[in-house]
ZADO-1210 file (C-alpha; in nm, 4 decimals, padded with zeros to 6 digits):
<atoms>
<atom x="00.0000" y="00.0000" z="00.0000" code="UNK" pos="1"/>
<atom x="00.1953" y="00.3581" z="-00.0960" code="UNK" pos="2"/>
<atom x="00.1203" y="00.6189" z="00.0926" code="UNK" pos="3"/>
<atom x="00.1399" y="00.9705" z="-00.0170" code="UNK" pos="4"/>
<atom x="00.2533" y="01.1436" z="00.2720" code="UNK" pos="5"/>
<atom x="00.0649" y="01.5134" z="00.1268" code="UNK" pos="6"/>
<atom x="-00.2682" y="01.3467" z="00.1412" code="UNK" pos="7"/>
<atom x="-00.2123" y="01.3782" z="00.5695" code="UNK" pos="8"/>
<atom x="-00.1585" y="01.7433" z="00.5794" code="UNK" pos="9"/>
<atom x="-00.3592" y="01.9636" z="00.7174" code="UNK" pos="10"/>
<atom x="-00.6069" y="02.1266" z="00.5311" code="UNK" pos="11"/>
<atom x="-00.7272" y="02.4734" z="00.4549" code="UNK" pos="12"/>
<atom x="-00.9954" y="02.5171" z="00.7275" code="UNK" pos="13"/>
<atom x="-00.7088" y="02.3754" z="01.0137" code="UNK" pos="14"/>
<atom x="-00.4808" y="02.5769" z="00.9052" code="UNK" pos="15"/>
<atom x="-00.7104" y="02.9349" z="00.8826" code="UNK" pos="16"/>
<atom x="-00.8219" y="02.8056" z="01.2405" code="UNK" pos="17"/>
<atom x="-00.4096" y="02.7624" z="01.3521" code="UNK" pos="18"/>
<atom x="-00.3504" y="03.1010" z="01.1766" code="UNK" pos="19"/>
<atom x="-00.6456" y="03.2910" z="01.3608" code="UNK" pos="20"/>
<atom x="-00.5337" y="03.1268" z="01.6759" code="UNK" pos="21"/>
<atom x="-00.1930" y="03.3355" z="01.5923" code="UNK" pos="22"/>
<atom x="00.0205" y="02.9738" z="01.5448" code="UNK" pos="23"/>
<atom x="00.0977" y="03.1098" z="01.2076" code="UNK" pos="24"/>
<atom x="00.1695" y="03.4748" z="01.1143" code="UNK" pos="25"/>
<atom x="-00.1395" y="03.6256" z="01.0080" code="UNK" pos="26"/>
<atom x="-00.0499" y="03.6992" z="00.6073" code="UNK" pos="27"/>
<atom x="00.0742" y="03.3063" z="00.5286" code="UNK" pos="28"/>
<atom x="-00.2124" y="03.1931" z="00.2870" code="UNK" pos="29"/>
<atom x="-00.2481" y="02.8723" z="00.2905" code="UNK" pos="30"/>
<atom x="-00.0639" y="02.7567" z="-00.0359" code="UNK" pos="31"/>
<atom x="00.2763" y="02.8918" z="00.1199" code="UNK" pos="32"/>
<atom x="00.1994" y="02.6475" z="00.4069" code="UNK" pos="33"/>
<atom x="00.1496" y="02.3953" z="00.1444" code="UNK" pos="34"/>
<atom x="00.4603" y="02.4368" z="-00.0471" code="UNK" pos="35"/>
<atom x="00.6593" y="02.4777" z="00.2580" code="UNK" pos="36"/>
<atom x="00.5354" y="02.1852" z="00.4020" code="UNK" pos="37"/>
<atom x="00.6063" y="02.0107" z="00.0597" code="UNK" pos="38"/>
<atom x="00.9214" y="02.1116" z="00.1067" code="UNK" pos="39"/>
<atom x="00.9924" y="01.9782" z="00.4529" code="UNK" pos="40"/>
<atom x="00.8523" y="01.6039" z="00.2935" code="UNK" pos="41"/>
<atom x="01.1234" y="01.6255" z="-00.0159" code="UNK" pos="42"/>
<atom x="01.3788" y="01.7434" z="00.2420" code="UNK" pos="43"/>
<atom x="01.3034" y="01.3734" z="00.4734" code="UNK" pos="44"/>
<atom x="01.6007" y="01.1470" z="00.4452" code="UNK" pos="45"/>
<atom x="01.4545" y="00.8241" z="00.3226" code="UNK" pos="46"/>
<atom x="01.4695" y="00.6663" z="00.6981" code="UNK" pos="47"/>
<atom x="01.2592" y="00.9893" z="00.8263" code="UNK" pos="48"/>
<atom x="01.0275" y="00.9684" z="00.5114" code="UNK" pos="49"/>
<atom x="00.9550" y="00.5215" z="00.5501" code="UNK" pos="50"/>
<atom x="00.9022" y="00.6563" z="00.9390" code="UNK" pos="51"/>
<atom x="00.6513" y="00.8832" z="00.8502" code="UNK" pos="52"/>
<atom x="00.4765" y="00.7024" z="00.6248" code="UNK" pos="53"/>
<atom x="00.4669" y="00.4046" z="00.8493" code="UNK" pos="54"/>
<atom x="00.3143" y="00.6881" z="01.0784" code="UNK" pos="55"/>
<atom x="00.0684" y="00.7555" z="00.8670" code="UNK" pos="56"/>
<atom x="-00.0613" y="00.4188" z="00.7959" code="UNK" pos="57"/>
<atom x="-00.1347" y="00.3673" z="01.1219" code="UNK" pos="58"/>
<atom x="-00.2926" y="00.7406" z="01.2137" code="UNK" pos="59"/>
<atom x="-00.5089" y="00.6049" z="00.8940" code="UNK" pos="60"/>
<atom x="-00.5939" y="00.2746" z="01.0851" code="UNK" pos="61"/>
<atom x="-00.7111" y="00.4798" z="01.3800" code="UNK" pos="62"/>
<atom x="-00.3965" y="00.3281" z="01.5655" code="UNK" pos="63"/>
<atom x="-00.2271" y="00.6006" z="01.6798" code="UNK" pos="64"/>
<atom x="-00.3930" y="00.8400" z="02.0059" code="UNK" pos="65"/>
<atom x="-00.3193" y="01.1988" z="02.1456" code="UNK" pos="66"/>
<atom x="-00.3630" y="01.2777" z="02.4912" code="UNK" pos="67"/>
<atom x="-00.4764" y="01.6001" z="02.6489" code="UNK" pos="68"/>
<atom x="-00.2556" y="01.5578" z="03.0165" code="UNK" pos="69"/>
<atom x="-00.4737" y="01.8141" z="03.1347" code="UNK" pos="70"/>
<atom x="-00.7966" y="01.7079" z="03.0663" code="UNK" pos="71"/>
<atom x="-00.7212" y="01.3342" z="03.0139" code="UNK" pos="72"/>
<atom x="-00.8806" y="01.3267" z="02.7165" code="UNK" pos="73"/>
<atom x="-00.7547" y="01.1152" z="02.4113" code="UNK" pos="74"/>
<atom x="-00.8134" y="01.2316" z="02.0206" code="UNK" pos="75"/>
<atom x="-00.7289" y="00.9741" z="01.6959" code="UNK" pos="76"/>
<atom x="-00.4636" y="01.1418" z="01.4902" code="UNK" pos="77"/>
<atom x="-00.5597" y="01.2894" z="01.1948" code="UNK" pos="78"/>
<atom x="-00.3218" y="01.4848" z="00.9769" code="UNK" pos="79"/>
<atom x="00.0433" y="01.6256" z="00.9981" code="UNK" pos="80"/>
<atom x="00.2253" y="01.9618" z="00.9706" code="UNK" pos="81"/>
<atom x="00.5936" y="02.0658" z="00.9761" code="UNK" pos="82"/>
<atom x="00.6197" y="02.3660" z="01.1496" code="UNK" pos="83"/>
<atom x="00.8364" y="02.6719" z="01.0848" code="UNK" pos="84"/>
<atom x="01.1179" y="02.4829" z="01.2556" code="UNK" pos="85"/>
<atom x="01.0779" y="02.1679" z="01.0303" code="UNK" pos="86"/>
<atom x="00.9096" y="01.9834" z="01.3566" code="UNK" pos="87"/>
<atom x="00.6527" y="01.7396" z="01.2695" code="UNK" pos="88"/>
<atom x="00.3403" y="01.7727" z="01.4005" code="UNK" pos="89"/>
<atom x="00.0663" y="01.5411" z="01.4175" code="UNK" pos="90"/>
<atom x="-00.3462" y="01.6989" z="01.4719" code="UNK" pos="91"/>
<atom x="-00.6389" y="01.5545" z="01.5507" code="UNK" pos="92"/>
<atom x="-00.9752" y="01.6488" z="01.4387" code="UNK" pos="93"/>
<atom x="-01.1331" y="01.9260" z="01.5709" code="UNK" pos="94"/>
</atoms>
């Protein structure tokens, strides 16, 4: 099974919600956040990139869980971002 690893980021609405929510500066449209985050994916070394996508195949099998310390409450995983650091982050839905 190939994965695509773009088909896991974030979309538009997530990331107009991050970018209200001041996590991104205020004029990024969203295709800069695409292409940047396009850019972190061709950037993986091939051992980051098979790690990812074996990421992603489980997120997409519902096997893979965020928890909320503070509330104790646990979220499926959803989608990915790289950050403006190159960090990869992992959402759930909203």
């Amino acid at each position: 099974m190939s994965i695509n690893l773009s088909h896991f980021l974030i979309d538009e609405a997530g990331f107009l919600r991050m970018r209200d929510n001041e996590y991104y500066p205020s004029d990024m449209e969203y295709s800069e956040f695409r292409m940047w985050n396009l850019e972190c994916i061709a950037a993986l070394t091939d051992k980051e990139y098979n790690w990812t996508v074996e990421l992603c195949k489980r997120m997409r099998q519902r096997k893979i869980t965020l928890m909320d310390e503070e509330s104790s409450a646990a979220f499926t995983a959803q989608n990915i971002f790289f950050d403006d650091n190159k960090n990869l982050c992992i959402t759930n839905p909203r």
